[in-house]
C-alpha positions in Angstrom: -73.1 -57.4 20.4 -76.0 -56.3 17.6 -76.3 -53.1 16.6 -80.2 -53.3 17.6 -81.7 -49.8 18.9 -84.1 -51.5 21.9 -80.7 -52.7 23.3 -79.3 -49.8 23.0 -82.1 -47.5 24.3 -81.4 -49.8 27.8 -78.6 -48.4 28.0 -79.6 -44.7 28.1 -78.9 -43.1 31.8 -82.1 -41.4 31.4 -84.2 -44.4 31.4 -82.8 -45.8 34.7 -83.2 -44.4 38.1 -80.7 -46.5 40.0 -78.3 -46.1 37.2 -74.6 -45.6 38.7 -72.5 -44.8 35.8 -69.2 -45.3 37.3 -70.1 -48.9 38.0 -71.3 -49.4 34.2 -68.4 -48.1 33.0 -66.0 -50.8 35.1 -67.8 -53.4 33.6 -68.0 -52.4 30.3 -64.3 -51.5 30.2 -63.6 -55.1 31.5 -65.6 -56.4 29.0 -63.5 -54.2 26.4 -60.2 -55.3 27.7 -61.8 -58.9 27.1 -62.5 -58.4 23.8 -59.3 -56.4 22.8 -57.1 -59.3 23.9 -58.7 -61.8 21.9 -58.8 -59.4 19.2 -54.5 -58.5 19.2 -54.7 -62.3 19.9 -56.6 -63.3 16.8 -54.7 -60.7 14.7 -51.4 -62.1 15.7 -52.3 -65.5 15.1 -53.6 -65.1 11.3 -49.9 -63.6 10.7 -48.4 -65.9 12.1 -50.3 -69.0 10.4 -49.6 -66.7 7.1 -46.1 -66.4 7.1 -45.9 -70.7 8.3 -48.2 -70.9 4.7 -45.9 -68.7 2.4 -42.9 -70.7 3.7 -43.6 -73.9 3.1 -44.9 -72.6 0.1 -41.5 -70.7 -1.0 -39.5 -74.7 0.1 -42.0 -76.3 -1.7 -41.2 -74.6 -5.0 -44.4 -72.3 -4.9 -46.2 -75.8 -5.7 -49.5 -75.6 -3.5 -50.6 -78.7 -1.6 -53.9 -79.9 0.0 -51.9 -79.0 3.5 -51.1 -76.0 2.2 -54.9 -74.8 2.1 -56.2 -76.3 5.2 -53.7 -73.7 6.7 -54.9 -70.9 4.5 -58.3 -72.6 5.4 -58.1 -71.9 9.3 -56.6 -68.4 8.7 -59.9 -67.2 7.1 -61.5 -68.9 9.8 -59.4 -67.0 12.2 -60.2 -63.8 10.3 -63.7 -64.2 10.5 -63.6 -65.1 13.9 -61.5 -61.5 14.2 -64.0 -59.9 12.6 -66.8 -60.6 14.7 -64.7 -59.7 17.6 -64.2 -56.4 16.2 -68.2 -55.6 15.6 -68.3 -56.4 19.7 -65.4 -54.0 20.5 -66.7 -51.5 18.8 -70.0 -51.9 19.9 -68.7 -51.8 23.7 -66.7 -48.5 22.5 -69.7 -47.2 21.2 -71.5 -48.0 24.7 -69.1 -46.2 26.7 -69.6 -43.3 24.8 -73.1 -43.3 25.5 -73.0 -43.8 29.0 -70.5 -41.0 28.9 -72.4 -38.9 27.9 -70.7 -38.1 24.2 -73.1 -39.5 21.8 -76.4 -38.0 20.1 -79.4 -38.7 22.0 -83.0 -39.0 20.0 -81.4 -40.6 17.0 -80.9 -44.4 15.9 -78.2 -46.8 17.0 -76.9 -46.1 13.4 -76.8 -42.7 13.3 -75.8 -42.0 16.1 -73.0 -44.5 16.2 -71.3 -42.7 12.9 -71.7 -39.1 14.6 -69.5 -40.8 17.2 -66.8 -41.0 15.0 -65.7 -44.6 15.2 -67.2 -45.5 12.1 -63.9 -44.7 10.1 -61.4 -46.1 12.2 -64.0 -49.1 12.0 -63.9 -49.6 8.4 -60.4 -48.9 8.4 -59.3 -51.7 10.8 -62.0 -54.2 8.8 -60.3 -53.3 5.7 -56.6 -54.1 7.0 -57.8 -57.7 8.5 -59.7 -59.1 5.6 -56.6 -58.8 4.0 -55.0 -62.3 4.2 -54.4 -65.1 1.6 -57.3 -67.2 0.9 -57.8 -71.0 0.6 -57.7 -72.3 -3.0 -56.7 -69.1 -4.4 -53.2 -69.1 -6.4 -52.0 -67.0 -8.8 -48.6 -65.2 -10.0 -47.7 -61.5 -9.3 -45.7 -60.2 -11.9 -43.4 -57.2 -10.8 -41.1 -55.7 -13.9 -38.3 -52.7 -13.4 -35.2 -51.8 -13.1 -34.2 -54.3 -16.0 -35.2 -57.3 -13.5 -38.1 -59.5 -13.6 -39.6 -61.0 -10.4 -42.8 -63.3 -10.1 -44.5 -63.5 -6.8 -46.6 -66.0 -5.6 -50.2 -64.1 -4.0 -49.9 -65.9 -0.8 -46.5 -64.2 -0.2 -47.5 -60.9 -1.6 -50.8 -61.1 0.9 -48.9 -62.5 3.9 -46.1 -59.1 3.3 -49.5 -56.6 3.5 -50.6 -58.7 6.9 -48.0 -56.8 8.2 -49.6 -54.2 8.4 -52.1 -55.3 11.5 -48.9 -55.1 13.9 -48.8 -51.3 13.2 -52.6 -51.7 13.5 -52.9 -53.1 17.0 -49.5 -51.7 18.1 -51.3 -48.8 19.8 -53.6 -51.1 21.4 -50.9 -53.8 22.8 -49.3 -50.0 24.1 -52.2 -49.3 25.8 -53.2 -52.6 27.1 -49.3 -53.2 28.5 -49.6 -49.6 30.8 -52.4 -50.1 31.7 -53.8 -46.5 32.2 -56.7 -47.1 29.7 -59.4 -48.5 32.5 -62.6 -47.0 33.8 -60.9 -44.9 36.9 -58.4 -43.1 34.0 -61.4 -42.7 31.7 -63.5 -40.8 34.2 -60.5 -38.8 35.5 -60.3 -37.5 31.6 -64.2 -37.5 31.3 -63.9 -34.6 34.4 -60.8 -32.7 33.0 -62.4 -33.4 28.9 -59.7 -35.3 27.9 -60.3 -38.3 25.7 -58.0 -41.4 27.5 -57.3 -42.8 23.7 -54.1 -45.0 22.3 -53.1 -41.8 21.0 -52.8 -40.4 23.9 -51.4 -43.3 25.6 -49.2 -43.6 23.1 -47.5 -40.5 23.5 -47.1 -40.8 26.9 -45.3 -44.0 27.0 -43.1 -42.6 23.8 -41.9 -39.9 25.9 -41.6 -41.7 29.1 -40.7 -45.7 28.4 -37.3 -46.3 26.6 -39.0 -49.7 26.3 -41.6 -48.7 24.3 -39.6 -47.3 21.7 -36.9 -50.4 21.7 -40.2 -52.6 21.1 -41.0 -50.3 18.2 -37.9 -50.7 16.8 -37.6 -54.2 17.1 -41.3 -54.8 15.5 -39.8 -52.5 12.8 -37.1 -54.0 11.7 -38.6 -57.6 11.9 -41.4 -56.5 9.5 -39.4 -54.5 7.0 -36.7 -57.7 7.3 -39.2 -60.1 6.6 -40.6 -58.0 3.9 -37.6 -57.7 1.9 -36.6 -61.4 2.4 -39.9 -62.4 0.5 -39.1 -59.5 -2.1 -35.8 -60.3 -2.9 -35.3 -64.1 -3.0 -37.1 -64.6 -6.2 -34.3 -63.4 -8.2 -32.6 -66.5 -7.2 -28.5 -67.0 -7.1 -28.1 -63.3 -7.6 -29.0 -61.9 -4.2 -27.8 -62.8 -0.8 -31.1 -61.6 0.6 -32.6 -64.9 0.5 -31.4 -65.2 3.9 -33.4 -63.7 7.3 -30.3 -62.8 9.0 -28.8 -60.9 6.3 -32.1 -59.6 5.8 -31.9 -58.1 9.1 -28.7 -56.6 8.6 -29.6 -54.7 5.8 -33.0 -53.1 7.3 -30.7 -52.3 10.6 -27.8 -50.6 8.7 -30.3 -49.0 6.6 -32.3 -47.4 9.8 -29.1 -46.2 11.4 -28.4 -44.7 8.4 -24.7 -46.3 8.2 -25.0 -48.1 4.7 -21.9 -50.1 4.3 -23.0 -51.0 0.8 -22.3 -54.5 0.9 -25.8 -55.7 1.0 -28.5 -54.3 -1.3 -31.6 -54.7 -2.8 -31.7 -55.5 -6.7 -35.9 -55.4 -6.7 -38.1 -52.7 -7.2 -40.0 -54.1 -4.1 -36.7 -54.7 -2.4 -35.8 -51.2 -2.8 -39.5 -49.7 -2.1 -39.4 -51.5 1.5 -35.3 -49.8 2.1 -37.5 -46.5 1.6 -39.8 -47.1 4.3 -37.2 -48.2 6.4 -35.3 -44.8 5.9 -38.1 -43.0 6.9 -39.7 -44.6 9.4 -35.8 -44.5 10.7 -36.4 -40.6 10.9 -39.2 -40.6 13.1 -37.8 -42.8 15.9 -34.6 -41.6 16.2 -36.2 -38.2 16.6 -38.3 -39.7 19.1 -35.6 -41.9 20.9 -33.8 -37.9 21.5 -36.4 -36.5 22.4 -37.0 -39.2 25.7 -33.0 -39.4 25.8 -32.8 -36.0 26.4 -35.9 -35.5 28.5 -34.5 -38.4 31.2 -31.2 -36.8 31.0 -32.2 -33.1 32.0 -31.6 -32.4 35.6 -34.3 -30.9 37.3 -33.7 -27.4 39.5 -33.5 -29.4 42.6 -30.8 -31.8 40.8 -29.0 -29.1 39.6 -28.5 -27.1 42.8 -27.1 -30.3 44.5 -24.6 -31.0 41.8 -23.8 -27.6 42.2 -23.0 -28.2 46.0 -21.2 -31.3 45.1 -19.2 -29.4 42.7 -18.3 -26.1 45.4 -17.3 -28.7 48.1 -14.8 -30.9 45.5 -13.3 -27.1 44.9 -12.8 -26.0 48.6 -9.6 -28.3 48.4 -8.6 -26.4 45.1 -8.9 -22.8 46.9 -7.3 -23.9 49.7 -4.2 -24.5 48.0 -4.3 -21.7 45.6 -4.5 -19.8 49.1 -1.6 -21.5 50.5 0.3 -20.8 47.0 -0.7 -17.1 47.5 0.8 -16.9 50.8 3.9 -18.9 50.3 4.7 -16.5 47.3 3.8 -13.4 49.6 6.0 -14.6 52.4 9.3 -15.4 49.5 8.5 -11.8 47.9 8.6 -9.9 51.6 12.2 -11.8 52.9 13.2 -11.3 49.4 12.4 -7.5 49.9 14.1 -7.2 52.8 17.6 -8.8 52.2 17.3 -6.6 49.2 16.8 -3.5 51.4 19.4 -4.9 53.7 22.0 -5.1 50.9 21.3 -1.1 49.7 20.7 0.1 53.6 17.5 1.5 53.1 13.7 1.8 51.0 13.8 0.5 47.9 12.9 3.4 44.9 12.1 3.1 41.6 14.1 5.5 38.6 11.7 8.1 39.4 12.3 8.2 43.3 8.9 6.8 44.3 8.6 3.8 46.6 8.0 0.6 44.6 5.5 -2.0 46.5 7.6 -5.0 45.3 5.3 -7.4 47.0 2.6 -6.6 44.3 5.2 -6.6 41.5 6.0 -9.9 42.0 4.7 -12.4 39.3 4.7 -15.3 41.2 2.6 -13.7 44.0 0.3 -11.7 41.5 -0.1 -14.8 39.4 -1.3 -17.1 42.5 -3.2 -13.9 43.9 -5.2 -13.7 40.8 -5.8 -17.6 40.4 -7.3 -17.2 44.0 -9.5 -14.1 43.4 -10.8 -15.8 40.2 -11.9 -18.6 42.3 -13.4 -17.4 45.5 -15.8 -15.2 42.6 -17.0 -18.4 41.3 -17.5 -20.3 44.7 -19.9 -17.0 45.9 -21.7 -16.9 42.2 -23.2 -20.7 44.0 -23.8 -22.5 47.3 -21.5 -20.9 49.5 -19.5 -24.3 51.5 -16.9 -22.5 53.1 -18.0 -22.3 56.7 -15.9 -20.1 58.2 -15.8 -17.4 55.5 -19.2 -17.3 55.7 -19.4 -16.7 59.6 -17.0 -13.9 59.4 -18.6 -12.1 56.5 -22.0 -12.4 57.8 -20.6 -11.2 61.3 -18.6 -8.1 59.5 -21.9 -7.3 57.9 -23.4 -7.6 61.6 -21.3 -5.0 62.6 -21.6 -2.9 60.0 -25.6 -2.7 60.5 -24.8 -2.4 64.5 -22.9 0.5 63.6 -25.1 2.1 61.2 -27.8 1.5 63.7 -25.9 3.6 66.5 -25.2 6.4 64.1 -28.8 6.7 63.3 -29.7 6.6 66.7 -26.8 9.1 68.1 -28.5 11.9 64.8 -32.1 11.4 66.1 -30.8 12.4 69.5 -29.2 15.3 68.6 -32.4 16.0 66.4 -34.4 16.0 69.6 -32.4 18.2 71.6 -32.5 20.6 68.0 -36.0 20.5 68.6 -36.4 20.4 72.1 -34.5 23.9 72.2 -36.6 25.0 69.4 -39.7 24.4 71.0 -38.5 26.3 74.4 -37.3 29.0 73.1 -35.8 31.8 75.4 -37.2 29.5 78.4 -34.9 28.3 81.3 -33.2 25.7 80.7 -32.6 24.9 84.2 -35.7 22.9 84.3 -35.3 19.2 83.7 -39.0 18.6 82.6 -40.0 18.4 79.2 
């Protein structure tokens, strides 16, 4: 685990001849995995021991008792055990950079683990761990504004800003429950220079698992609800925030962005954690959309067959409005010709000229233009009427045949042009070319 520079040299490809580095990279990534688990596992644990401390704390009248700091007692424990933890992982990080190549060779282990660039994300996660409540340590946070007064015990203040190691590891728990961060997916991005991180991991599952984004809700509003429970139940009998449930309610209105109004916070804290929940309500719903809408879209394939679906539930549609057409046809001819019958002869219009009363019919031009309408949409996609399509394709057959023996019949009476040209005033007796 040391950060000692003869261990580290070992581990330089260079220096070893058999050196496979596909096989050092499966067993380092095991041992990473290893070593993440307990580390989320760790991390987890010192919340939860936390928020079982400022509980019995908040029943017990913020009073502290000897029971009360053996608790607080095993959580540093627990946090020191976390930090030591996260000196190996990053130490087996650092390790599979060098055996992939990306670190700065002829340097110390020192230097040449902060050119890596995990020195900041290093100090970073350090700095959100150590922060927990610790053993024999009491005192009173005093929180003025808007015309209220709130005192805060530390261990609940502390055990509120523990939250933040869920968003912490929440990448890695991600990453860790796909399973696409191993050795065979690090290599794979190693050849195509892409860096297999939890951000990129993370944005994969965002847009693809629905999952992912209901556990990121869920984490969400448990955090924020908790939060505001421990701001907001100081203030005693004027709050109904005192309670988890209602707690809950208010962080879930809030993030839907419905706001009934008949739960708020009355604390400055109170009303600094609705904020956060407003926002952070922003970003996923924006992100539940955008993977809504993306498993929604059909693809070209999809869409082509939905389009077949829809022409053969509309062959039954034209088929009637062609029955309509010639039932209306048939009434407008008999009715024509009883009307002939009963002036004995042609029907004329004021101006002498034949009428074509068929055509002038509403009925029939009604039901003939319904049906033109919609044989124009059923060849604008998958043509599914059969027949139709036999006899246009063989009308177009015949149309080509015919064309064809036109050409042909021209470039025969092109030859004989020619043929007569050629021979001039020669017999043409002769049957030889």
């Amino acid at each position: 685990m040391g950060f000692d520079e003869g261990s580290a040299l070992k581990m330089r490809p260079s220096t070893d001849i058999s050196f496979n580095r596909g096989e050092e990279l499966q067993k380092l990534d095991q041992r990473r995995q290893r070593i993440n688990l307990w580390v989320i596992g760790l991390a987890l644990l010192g919340v939860a021991l936390a928020i079982l401390e400022n509980e019995l704390l908040w029943h017990n009248r913020n009073i502290p008792v000897i029971s009360f700091q053996l608790i607080k007692l095993v959580n540093s424990c627990v946090t020191l055990l976390l930090f030591y933890n996260i000196l190996q992982y990053y130490a087996v990080e650092f390790e599979l950079l060098e055996v992939s190549g990306k670190t700065v060779m002829g340097t110390t282990y020192l230097q040449a683990f902060i050119l890596s660039g995990l020195l900041r994300p290093f100090f970073v996660e350090v700095l959100v761990v150590m922060i927990h409540p610790l053993p024999f340590v009491n005192y009173i946070v005093h929180v003025w504004g808007l015309d209220t007064y709130c005192a805060y015990s530390s261990d609940g203040f502390l055990t509120v800003f523990m939250m933040l190691r869920l968003y912490t590891y929440t990448p890695r728990i991600i990453a860790e429950a796909s399973g696409l961060r191993n050795e065979k997916t690090r290599l794979i991005g190693l050849m195509n220079n892409v860096d297999i991180s939890y951000y990129f991991i993370g944005k994969a599952m965002l847009r693809d698992s629905l999952l992912t984004l209901l556990y990121l809700f869920a984490m969400s509003v448990a955090t924020l609800a908790y939060a505001m429970l421990v701001f907001e139940r100081p203030i005693g009998p004027d709050t109904n925030l005192d309670l988890m449930e209602n707690s809950v309610w208010l962080i879930i209105i809030t993030m839907t962005t419905v706001g009934y109004g008949d739960i708020y916070p009355q604390t400055p804290m109170g009303r600094q954690v609705a904020v956060i929940a407003a926002l952070l309500a922003v970003v996923l719903v924006a992100l539940a959309v955008g993977a809504v809408t993306d498993r929604l879209t059909l693809s070209r394939d999809e869409s082509k067959v939905l389009e077949f679906i829809e022409n053969i539930r509309n062959k039954q549609d034209r088929k009637i409005a062609a029955a309509k057409m010639l039932q209306h046809g048939w009434r407008a001819y008999h009715g024509q010709l009883a009307k002939k019958g009963a002036k004995g002869g042609r029907l004329v219009d004021e101006s002498g000229v034949p009428e074509n009363s068929i055509l002038n019919e509403p009925l029939f031009y009604k039901s003939a233009l319904q049906y033109a309408q919609m044989r124009a949409e059923s060849v604008n996609g998958i043509s599914t009427d059969v027949a139709l399509t036999v006899t246009e394709n063989s009308v177009g057959i015949r149309r080509v045949q015919a064309q064809m023996e036109e050409l042909e019949k021209k470039m025969s009476d092109m030859h004989n042009m020619i043929k007569t040209a050629v021979l001039g005033g020669a017999s043409t007796k002769s049957t030889k070319w």
